[in-house]
mmCIF file of the N, C-alpha and C atoms, coordinates in Angstrom:
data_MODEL
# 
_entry.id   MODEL 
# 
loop_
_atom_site.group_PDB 
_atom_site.id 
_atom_site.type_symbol 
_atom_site.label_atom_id 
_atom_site.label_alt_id 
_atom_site.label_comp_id 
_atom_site.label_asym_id 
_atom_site.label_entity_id 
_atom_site.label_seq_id 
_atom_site.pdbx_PDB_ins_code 
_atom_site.Cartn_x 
_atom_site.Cartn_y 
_atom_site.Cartn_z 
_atom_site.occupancy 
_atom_site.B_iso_or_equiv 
_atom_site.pdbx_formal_charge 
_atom_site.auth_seq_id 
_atom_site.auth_comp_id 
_atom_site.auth_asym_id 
_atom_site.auth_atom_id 
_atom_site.pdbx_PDB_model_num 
ATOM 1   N N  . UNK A 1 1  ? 13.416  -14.045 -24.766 1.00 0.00 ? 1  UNK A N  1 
ATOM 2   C CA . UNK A 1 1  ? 14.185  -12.821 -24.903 1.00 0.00 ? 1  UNK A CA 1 
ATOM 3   C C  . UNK A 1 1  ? 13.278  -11.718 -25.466 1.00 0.00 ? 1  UNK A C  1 
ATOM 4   N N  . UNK A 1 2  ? 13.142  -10.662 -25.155 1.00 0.00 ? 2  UNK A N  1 
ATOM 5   C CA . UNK A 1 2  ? 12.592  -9.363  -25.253 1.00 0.00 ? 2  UNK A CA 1 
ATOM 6   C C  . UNK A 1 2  ? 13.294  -8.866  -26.114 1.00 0.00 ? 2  UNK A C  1 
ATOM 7   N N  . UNK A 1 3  ? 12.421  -7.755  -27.269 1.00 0.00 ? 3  UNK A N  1 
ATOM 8   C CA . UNK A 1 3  ? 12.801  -7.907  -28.850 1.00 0.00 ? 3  UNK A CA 1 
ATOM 9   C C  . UNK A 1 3  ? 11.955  -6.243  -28.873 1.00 0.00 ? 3  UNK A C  1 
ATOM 10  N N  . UNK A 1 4  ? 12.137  -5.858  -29.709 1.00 0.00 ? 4  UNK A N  1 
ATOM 11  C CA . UNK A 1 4  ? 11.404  -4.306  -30.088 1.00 0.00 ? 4  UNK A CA 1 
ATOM 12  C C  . UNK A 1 4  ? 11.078  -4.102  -31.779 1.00 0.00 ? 4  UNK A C  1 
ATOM 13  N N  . UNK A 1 5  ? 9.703   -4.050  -31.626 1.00 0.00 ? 5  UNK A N  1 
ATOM 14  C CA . UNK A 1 5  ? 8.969   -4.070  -33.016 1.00 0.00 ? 5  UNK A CA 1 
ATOM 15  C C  . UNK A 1 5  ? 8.681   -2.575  -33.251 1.00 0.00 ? 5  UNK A C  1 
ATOM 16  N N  . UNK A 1 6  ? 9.246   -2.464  -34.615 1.00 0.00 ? 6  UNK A N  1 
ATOM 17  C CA . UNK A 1 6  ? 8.507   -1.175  -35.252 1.00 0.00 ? 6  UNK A CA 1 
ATOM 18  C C  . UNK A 1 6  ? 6.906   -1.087  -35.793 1.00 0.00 ? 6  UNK A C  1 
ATOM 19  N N  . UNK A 1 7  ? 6.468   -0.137  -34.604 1.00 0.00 ? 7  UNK A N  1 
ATOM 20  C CA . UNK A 1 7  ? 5.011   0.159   -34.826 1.00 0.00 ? 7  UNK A CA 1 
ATOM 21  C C  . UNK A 1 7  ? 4.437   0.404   -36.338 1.00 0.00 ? 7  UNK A C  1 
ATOM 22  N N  . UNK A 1 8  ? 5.424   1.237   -36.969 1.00 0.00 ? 8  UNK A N  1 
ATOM 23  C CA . UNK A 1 8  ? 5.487   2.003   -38.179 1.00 0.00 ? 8  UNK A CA 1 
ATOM 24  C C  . UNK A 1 8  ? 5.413   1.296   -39.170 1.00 0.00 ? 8  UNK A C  1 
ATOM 25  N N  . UNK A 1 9  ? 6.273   0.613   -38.970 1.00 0.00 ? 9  UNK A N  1 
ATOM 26  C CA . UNK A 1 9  ? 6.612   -0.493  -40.410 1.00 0.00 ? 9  UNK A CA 1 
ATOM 27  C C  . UNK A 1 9  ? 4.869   -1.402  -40.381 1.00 0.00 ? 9  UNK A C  1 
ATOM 28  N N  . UNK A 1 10 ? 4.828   -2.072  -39.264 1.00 0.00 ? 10 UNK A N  1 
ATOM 29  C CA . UNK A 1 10 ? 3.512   -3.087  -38.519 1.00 0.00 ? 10 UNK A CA 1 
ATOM 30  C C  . UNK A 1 10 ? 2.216   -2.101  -39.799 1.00 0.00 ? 10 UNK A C  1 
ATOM 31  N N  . UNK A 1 11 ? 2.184   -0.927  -39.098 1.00 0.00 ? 11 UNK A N  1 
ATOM 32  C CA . UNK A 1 11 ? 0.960   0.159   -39.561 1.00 0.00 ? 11 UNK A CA 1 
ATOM 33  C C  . UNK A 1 11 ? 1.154   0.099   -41.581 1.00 0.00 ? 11 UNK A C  1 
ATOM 34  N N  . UNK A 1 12 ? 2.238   0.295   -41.814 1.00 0.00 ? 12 UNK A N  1 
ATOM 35  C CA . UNK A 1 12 ? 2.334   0.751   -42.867 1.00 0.00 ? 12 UNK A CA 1 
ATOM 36  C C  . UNK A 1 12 ? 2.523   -0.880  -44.061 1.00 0.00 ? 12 UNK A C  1 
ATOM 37  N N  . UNK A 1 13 ? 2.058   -1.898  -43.411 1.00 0.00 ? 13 UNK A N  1 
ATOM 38  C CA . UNK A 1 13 ? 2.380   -3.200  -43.530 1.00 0.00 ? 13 UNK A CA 1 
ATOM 39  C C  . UNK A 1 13 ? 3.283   -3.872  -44.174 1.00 0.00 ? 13 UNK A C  1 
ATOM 40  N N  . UNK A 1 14 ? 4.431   -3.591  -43.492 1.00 0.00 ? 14 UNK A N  1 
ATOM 41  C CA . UNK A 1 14 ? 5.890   -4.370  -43.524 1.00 0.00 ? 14 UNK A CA 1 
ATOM 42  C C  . UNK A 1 14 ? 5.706   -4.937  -41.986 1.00 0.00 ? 14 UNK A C  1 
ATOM 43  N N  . UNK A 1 15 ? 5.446   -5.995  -41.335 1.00 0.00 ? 15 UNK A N  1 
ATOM 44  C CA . UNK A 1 15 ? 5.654   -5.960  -40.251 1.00 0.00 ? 15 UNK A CA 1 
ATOM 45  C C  . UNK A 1 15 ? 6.819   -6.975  -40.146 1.00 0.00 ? 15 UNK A C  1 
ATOM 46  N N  . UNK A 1 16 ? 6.878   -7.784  -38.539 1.00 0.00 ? 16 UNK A N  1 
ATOM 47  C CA . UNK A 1 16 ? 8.154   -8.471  -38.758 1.00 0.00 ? 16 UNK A CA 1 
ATOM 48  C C  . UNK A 1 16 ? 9.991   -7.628  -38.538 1.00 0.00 ? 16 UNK A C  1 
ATOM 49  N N  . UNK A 1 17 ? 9.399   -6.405  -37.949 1.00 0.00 ? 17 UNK A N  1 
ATOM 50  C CA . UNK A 1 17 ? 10.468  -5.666  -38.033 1.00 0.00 ? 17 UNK A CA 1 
ATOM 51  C C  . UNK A 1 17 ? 10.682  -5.604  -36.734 1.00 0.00 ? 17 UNK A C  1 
ATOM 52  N N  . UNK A 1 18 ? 11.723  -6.475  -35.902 1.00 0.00 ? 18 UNK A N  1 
ATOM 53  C CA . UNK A 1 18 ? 12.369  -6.210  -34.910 1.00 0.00 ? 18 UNK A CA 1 
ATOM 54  C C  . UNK A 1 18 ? 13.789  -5.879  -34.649 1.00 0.00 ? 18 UNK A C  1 
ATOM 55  N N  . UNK A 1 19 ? 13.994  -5.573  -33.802 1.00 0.00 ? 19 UNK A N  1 
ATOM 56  C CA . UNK A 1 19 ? 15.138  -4.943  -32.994 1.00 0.00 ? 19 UNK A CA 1 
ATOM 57  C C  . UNK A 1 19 ? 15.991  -5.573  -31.536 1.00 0.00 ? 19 UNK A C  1 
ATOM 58  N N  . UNK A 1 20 ? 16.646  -5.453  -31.622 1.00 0.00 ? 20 UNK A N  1 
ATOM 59  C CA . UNK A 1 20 ? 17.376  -6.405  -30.269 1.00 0.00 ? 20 UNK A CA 1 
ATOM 60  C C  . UNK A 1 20 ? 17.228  -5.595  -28.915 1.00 0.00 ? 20 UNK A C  1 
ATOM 61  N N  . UNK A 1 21 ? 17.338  -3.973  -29.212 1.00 0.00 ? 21 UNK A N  1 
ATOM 62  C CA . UNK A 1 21 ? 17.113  -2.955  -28.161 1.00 0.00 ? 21 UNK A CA 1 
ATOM 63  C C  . UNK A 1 21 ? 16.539  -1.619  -28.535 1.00 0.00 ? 21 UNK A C  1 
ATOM 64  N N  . UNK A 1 22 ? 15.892  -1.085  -27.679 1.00 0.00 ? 22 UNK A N  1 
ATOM 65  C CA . UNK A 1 22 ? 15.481  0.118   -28.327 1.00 0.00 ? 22 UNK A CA 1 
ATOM 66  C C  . UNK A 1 22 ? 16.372  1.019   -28.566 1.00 0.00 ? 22 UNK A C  1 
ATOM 67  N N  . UNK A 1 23 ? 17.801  1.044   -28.890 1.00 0.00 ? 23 UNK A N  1 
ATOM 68  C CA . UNK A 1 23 ? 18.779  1.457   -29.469 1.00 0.00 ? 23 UNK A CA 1 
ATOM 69  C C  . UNK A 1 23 ? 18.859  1.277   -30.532 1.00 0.00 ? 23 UNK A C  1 
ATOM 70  N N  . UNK A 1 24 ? 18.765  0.192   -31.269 1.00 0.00 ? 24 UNK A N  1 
ATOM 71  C CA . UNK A 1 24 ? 18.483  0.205   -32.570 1.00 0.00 ? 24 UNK A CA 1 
ATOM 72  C C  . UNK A 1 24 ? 17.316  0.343   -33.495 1.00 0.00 ? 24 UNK A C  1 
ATOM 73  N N  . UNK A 1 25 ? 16.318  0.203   -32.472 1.00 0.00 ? 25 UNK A N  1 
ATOM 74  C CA . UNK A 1 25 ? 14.775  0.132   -32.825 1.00 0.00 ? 25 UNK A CA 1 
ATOM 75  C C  . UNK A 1 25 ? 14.693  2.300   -33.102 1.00 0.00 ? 25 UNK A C  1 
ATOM 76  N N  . UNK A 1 26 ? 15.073  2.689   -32.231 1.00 0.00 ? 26 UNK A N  1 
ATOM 77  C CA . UNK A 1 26 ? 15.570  4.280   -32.020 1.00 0.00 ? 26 UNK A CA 1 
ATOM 78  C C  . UNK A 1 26 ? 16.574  4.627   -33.458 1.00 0.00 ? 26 UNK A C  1 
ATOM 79  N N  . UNK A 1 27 ? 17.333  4.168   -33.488 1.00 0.00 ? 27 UNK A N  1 
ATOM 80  C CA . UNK A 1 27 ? 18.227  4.412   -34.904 1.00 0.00 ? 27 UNK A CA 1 
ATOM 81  C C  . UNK A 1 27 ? 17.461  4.105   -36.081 1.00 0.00 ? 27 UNK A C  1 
ATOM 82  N N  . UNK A 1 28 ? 16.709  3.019   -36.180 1.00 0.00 ? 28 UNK A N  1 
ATOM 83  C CA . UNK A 1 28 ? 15.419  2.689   -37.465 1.00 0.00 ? 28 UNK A CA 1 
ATOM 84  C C  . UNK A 1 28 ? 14.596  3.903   -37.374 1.00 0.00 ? 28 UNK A C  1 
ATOM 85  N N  . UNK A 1 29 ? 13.817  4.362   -36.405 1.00 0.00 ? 29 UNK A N  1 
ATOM 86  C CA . UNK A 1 29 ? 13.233  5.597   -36.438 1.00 0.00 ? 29 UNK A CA 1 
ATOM 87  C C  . UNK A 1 29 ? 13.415  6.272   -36.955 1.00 0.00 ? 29 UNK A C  1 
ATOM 88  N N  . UNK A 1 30 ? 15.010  6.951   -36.635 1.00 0.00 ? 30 UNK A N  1 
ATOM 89  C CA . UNK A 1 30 ? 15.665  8.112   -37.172 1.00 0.00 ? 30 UNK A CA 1 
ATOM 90  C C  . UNK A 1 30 ? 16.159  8.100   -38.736 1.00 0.00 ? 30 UNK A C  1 
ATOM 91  N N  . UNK A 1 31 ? 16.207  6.946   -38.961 1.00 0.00 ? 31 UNK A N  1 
ATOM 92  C CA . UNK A 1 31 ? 16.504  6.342   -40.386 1.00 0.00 ? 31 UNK A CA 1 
ATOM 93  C C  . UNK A 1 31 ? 15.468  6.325   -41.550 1.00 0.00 ? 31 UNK A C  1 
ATOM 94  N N  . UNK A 1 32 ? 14.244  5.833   -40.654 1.00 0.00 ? 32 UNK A N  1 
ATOM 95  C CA . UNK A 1 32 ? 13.256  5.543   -41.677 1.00 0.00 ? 32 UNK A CA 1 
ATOM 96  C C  . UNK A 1 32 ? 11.963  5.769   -41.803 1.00 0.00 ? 32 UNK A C  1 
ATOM 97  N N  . UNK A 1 33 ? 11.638  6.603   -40.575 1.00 0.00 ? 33 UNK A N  1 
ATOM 98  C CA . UNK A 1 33 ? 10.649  7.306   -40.139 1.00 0.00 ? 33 UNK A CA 1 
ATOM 99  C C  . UNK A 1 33 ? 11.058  8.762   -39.756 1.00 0.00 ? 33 UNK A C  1 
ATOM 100 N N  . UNK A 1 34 ? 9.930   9.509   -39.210 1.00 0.00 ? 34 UNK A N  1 
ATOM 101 C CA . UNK A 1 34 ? 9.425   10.511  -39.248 1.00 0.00 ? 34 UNK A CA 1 
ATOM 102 C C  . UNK A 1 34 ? 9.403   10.576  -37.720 1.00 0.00 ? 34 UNK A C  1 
ATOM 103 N N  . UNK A 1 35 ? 10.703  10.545  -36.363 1.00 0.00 ? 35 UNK A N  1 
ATOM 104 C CA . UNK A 1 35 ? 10.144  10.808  -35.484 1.00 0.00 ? 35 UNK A CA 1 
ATOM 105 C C  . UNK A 1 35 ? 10.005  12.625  -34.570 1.00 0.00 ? 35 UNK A C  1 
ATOM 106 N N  . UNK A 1 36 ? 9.407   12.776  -33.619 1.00 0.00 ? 36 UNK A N  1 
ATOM 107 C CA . UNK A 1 36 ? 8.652   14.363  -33.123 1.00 0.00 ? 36 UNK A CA 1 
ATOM 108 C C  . UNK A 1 36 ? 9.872   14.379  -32.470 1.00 0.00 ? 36 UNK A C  1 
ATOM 109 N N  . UNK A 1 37 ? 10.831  15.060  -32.749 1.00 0.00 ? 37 UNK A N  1 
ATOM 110 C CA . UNK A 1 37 ? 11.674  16.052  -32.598 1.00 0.00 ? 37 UNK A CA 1 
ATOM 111 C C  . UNK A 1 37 ? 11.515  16.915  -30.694 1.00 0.00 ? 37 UNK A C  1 
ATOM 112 N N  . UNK A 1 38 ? 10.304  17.337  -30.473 1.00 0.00 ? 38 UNK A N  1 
ATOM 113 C CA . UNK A 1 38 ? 10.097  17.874  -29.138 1.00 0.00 ? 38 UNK A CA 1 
ATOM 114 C C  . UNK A 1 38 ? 9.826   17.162  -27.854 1.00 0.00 ? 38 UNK A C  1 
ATOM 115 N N  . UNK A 1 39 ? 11.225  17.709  -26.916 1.00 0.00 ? 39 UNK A N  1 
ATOM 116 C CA . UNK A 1 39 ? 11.551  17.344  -25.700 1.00 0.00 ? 39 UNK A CA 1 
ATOM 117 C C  . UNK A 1 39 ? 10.514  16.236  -25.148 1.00 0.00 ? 39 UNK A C  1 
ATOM 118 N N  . UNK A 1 40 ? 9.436   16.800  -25.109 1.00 0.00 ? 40 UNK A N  1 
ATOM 119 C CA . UNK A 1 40 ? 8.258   15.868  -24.575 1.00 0.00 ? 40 UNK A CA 1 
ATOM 120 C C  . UNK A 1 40 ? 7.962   14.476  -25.223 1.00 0.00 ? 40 UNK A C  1 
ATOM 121 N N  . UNK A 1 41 ? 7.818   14.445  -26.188 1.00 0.00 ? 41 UNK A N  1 
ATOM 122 C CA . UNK A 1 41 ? 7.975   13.197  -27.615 1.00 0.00 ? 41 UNK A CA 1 
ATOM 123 C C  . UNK A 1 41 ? 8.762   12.949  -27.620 1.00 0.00 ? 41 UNK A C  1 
ATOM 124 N N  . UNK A 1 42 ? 10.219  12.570  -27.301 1.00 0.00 ? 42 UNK A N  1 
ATOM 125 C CA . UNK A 1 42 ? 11.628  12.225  -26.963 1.00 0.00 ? 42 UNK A CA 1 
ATOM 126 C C  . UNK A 1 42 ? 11.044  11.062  -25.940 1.00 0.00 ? 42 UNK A C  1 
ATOM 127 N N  . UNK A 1 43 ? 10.773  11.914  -25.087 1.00 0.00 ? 43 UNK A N  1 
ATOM 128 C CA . UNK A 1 43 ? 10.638  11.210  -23.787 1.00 0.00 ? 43 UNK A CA 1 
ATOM 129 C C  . UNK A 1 43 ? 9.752   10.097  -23.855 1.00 0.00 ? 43 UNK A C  1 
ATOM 130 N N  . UNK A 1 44 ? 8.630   10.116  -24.326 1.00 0.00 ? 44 UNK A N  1 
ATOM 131 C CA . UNK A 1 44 ? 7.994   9.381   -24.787 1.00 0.00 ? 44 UNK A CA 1 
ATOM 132 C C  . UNK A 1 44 ? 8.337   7.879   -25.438 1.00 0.00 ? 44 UNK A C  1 
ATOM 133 N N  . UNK A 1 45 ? 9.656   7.758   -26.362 1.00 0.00 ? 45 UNK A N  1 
ATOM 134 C CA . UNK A 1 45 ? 9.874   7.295   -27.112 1.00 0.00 ? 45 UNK A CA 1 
ATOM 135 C C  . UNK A 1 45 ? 9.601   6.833   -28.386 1.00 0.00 ? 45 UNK A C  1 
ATOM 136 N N  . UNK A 1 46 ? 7.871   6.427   -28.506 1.00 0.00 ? 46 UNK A N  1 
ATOM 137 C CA . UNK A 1 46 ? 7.456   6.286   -29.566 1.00 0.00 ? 46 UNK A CA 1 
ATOM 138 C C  . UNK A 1 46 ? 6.564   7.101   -30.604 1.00 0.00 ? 46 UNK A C  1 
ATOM 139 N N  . UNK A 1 47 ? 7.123   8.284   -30.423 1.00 0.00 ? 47 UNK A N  1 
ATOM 140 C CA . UNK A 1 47 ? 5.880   9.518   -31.201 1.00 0.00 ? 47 UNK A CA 1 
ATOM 141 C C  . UNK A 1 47 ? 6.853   9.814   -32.306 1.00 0.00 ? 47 UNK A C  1 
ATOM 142 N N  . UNK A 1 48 ? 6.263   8.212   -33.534 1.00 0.00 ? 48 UNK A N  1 
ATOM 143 C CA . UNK A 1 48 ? 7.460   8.586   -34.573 1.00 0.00 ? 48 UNK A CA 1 
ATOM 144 C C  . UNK A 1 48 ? 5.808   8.381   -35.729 1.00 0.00 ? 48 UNK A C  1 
ATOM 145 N N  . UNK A 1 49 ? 6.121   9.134   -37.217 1.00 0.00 ? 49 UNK A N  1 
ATOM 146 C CA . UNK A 1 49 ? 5.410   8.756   -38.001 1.00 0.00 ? 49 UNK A CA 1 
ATOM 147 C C  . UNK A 1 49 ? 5.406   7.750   -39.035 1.00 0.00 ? 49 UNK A C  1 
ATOM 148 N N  . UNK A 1 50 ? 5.394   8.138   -40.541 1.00 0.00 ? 50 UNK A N  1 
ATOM 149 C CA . UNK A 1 50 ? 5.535   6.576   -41.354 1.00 0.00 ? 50 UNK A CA 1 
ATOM 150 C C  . UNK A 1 50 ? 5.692   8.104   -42.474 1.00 0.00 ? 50 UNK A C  1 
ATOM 151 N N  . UNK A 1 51 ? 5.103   9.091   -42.136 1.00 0.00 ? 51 UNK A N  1 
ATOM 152 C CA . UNK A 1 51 ? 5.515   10.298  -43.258 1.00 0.00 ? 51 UNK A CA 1 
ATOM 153 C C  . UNK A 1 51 ? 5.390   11.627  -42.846 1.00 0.00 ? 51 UNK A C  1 
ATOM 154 N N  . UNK A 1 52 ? 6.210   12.499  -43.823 1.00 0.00 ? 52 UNK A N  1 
ATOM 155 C CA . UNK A 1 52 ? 6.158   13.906  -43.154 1.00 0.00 ? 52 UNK A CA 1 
ATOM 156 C C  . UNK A 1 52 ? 5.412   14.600  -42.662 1.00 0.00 ? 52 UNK A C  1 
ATOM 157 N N  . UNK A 1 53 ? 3.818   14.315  -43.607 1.00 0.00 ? 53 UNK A N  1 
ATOM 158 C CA . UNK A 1 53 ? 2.414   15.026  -43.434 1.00 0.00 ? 53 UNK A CA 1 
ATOM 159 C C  . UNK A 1 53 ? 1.770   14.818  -42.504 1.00 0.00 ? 53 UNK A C  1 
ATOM 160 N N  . UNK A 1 54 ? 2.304   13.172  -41.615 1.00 0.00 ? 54 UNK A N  1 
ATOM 161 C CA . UNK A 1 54 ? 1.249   13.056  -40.956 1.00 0.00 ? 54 UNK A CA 1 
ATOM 162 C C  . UNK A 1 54 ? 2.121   13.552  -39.346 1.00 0.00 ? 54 UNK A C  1 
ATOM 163 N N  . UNK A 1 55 ? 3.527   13.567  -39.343 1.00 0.00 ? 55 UNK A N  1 
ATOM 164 C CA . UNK A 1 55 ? 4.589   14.610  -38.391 1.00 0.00 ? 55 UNK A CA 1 
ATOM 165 C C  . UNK A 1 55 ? 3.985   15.700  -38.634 1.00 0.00 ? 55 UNK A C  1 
ATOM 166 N N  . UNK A 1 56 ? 3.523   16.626  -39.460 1.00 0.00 ? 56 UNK A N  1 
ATOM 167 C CA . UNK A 1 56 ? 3.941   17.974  -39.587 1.00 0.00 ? 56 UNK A CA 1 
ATOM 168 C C  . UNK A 1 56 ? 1.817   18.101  -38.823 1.00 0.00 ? 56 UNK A C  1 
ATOM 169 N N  . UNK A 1 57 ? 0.885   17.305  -38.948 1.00 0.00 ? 57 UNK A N  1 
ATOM 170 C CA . UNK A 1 57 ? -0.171  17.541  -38.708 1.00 0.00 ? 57 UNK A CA 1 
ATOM 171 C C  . UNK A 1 57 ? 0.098   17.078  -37.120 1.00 0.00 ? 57 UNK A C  1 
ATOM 172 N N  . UNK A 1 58 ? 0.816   16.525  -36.498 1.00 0.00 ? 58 UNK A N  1 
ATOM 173 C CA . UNK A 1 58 ? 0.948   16.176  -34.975 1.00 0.00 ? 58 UNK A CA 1 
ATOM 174 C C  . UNK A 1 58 ? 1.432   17.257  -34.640 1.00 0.00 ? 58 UNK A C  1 
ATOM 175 N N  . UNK A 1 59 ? 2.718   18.215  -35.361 1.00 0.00 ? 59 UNK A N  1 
ATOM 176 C CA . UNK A 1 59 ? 2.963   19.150  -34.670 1.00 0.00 ? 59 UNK A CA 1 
ATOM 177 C C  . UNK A 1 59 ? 2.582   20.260  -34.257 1.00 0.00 ? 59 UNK A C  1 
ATOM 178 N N  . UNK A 1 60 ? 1.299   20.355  -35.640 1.00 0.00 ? 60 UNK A N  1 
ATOM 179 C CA . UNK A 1 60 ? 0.431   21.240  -35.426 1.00 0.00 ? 60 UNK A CA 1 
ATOM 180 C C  . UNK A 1 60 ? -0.544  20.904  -34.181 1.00 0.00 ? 60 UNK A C  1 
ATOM 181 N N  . UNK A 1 61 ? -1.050  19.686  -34.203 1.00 0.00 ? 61 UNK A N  1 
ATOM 182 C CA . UNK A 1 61 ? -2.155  19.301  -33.069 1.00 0.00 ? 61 UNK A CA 1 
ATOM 183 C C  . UNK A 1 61 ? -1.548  19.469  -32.128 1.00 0.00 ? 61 UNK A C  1 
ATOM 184 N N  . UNK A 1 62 ? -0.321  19.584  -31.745 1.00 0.00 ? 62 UNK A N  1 
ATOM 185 C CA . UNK A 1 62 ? 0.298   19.297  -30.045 1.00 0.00 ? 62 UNK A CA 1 
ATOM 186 C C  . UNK A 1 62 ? 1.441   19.716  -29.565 1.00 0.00 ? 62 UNK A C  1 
ATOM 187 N N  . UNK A 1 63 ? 1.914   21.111  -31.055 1.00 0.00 ? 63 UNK A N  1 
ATOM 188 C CA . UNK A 1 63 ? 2.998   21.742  -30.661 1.00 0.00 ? 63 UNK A CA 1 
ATOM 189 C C  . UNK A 1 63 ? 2.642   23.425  -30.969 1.00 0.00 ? 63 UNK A C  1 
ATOM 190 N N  . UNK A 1 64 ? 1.900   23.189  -31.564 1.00 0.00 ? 64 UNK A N  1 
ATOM 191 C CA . UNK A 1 64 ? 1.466   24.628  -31.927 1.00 0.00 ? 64 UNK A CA 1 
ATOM 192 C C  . UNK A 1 64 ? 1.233   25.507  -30.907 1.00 0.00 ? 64 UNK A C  1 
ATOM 193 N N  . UNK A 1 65 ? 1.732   26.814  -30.866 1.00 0.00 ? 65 UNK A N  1 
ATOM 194 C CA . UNK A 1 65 ? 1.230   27.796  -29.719 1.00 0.00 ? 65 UNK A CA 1 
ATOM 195 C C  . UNK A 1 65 ? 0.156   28.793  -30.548 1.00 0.00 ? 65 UNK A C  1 
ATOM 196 N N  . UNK A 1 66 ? -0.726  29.325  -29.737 1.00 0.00 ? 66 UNK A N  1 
ATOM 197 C CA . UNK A 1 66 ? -1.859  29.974  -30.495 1.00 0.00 ? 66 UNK A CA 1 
ATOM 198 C C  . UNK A 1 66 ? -1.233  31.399  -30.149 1.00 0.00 ? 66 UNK A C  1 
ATOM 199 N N  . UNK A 1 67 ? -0.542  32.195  -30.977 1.00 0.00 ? 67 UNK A N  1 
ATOM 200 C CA . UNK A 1 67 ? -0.552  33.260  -30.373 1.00 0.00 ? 67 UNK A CA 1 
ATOM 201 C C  . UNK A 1 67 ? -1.904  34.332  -30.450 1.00 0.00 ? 67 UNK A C  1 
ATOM 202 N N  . UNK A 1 68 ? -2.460  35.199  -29.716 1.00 0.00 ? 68 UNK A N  1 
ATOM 203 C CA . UNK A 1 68 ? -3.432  35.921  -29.803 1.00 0.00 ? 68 UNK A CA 1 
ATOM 204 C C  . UNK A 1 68 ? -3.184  36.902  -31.004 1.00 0.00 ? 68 UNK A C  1 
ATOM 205 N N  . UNK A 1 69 ? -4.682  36.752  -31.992 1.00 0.00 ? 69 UNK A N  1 
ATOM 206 C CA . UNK A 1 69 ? -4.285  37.775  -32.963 1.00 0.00 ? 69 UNK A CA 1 
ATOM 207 C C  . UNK A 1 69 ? -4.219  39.497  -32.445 1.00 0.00 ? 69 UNK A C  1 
ATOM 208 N N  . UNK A 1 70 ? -4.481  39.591  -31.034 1.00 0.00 ? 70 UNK A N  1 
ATOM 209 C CA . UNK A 1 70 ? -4.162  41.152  -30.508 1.00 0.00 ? 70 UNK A CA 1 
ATOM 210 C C  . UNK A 1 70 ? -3.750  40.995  -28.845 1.00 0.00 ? 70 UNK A C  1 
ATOM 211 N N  . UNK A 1 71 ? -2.692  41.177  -28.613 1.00 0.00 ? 71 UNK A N  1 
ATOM 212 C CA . UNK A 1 71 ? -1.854  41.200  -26.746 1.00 0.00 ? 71 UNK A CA 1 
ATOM 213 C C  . UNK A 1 71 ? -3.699  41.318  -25.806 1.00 0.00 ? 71 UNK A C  1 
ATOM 214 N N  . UNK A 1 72 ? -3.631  40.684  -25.169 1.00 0.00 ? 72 UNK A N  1 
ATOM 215 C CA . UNK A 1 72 ? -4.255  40.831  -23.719 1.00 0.00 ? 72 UNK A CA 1 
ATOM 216 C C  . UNK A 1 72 ? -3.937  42.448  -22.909 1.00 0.00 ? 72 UNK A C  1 
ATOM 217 N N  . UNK A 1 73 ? -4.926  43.184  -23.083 1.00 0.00 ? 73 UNK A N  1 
ATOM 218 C CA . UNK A 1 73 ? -5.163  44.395  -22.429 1.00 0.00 ? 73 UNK A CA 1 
ATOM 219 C C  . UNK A 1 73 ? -6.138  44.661  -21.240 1.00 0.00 ? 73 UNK A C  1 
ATOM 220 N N  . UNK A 1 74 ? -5.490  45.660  -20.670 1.00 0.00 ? 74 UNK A N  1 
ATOM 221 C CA . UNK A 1 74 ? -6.757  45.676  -19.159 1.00 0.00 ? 74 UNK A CA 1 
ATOM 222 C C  . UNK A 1 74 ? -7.530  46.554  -20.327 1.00 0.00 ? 74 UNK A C  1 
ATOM 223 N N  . UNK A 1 75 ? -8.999  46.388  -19.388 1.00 0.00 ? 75 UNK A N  1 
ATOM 224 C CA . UNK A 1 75 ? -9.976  46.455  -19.764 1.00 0.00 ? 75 UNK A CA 1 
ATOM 225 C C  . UNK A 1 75 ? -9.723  48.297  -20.307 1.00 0.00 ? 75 UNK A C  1 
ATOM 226 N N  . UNK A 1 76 ? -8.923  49.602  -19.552 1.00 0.00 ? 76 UNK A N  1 
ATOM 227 C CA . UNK A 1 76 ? -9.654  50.752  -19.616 1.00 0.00 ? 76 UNK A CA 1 
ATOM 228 C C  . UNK A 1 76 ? -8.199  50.832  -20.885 1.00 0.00 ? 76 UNK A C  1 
ATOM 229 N N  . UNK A 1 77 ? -7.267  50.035  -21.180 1.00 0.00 ? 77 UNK A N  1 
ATOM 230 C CA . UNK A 1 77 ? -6.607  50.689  -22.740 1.00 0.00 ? 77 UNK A CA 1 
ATOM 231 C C  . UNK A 1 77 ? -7.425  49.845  -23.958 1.00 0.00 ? 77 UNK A C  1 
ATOM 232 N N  . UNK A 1 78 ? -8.305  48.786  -23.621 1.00 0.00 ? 78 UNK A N  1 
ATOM 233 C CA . UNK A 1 78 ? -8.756  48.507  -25.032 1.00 0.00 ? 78 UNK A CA 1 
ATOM 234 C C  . UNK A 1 78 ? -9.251  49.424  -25.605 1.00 0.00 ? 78 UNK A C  1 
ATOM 235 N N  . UNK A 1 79 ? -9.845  49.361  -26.857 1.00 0.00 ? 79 UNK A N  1 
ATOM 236 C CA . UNK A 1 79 ? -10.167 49.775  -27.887 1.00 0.00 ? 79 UNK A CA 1 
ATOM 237 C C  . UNK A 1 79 ? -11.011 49.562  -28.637 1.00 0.00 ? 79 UNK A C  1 
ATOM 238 N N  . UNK A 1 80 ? -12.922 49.639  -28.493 1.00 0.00 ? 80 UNK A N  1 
ATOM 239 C CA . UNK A 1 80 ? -13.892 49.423  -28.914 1.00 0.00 ? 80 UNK A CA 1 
ATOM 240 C C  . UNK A 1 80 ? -14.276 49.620  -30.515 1.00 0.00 ? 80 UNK A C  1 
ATOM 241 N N  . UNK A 1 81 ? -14.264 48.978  -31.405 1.00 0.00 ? 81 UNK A N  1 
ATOM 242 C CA . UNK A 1 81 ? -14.383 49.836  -32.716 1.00 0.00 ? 81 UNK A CA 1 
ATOM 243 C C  . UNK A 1 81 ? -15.637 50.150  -32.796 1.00 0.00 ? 81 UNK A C  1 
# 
């Protein structure tokens, strides 16, 4: 029978932590981890952490948008200092 282990717990060494379906293995996540919140990482299923810092440094690595510190201009309105 096919069983679902928490990566998290394994990493953070509690291992031994299974699940009957990833329905409940999914509810432990949400319970006791740190999982990525964005559409894409959903989908995924397993883009969960073990703590906030190390969520909040993924979201930076792979959710962050760079906005430009000045808009994209054609070349004859820039502004040479």
């Amino acid at each position: 029978q096919e069983h679902f282990a928490c990566h998290v717990c394994e990493r953070m060494g509690a291992p031994h932590q299974y699940f009957a379906d990833y329905g409940f293995l999914r509810e432990h996540f949400f319970e006791e981890h740190h999982p990525c919140l964005e559409a894409a990482c959903l989908e995924q299923r397993y883009v969960v952490f073990g703590c906030e810092q190390e969520l909040a440094a993924h979201r930076r690595e792979r959710h962050s948008t760079r906005v430009p510190r000045f808009p994209p201009t054609s070349g004859r309105n820039r502004v040479t200092p």
